[in-house]
C-alpha positions as CSV (number, residue, x, y, z in Angstrom):
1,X,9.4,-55.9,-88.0
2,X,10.4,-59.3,-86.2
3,X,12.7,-59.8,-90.0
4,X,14.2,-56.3,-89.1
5,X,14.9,-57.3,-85.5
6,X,16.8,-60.8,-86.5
7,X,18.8,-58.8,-89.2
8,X,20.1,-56.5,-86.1
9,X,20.6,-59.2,-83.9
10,X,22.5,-60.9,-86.6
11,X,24.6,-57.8,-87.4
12,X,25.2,-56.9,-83.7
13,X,25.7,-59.9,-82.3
14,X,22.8,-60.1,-79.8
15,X,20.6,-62.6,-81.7
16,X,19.9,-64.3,-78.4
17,X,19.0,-61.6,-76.0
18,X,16.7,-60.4,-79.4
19,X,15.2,-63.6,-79.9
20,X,14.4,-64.3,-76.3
21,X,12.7,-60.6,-76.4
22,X,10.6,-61.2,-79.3
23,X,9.5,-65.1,-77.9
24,X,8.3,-63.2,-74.5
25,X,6.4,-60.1,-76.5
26,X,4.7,-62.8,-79.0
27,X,4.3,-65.3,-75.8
28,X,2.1,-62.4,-73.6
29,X,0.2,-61.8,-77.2
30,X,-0.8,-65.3,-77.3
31,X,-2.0,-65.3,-73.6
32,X,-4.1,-61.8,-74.3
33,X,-6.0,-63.2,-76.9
34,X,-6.1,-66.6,-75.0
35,X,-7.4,-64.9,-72.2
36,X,-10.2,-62.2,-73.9
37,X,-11.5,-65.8,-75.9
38,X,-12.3,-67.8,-72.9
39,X,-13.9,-65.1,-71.3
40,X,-16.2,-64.5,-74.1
41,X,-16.2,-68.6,-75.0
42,X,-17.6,-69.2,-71.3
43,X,-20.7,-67.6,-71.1
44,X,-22.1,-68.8,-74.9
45,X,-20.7,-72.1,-73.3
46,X,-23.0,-71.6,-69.9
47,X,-25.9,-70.8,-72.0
48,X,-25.6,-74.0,-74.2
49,X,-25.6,-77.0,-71.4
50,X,-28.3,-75.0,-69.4
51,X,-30.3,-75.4,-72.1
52,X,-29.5,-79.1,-72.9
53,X,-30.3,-79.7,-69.3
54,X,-33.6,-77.8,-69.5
55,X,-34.3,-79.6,-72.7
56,X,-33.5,-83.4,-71.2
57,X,-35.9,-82.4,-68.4
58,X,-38.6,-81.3,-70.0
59,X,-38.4,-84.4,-72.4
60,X,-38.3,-86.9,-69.2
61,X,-41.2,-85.2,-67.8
62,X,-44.8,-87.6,-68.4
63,X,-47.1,-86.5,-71.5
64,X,-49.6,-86.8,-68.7
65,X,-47.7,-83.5,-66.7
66,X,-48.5,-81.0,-69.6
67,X,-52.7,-82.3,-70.4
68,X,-53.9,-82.7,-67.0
69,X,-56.3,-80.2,-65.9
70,X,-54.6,-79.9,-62.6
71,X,-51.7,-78.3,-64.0
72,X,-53.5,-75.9,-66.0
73,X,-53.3,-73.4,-63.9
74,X,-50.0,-73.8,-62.8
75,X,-48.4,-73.8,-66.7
76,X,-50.7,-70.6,-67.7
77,X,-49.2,-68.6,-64.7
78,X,-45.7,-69.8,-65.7
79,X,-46.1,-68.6,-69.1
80,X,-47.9,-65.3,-68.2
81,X,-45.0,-64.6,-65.9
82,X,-47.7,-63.4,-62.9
83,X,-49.7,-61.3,-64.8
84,X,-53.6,-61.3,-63.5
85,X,-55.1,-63.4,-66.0
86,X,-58.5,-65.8,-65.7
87,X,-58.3,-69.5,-66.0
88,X,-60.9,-71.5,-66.7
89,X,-60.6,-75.5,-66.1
90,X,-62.9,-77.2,-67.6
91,X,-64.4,-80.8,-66.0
């Protein structure tokens, strides 16, 4: 098509005016899919560094955080998510 388009541009004399038309359609094309891949890049993006950041903060916390008793409790209702459950802690 854009070969067809020169060819009557050539032939008619308006090779210009045709050329500038076919650099604005391919131009907008180029910002449409620039556009639609950013929106979709962002959120994968999002998802990456939150967990990196969760990941270094977990890894700085003390080995002594996650095997004393006194946070038993508080890591079984985080992974339960609130359900009722029965925690024993043993002394």
């Amino acid at each position: 098509m854009v070969v067809q388009m020169i060819q009557v541009g050539e032939e008619t004399g308006t090779f210009g005016e045709i050329s500038k038309r076919l650099a604005e359609f391919y131009e907008e094309e180029v910002s449409t899919i620039t556009k639609g891949l950013s929106s979709i890049i962002e959120p994968i993006l999002m998802i990456i560094i939150g967990a990196a950041v969760g990941l270094f903060a977990v890894s700085d916390a003390p080995a002594d955080v996650f095997d004393d008793e006194r946070y038993l409790i508080f890591w079984s209702l985080l992974i339960m998510r609130g359900k009722k459950i029965k925690t024993l802690v043993f002394r």
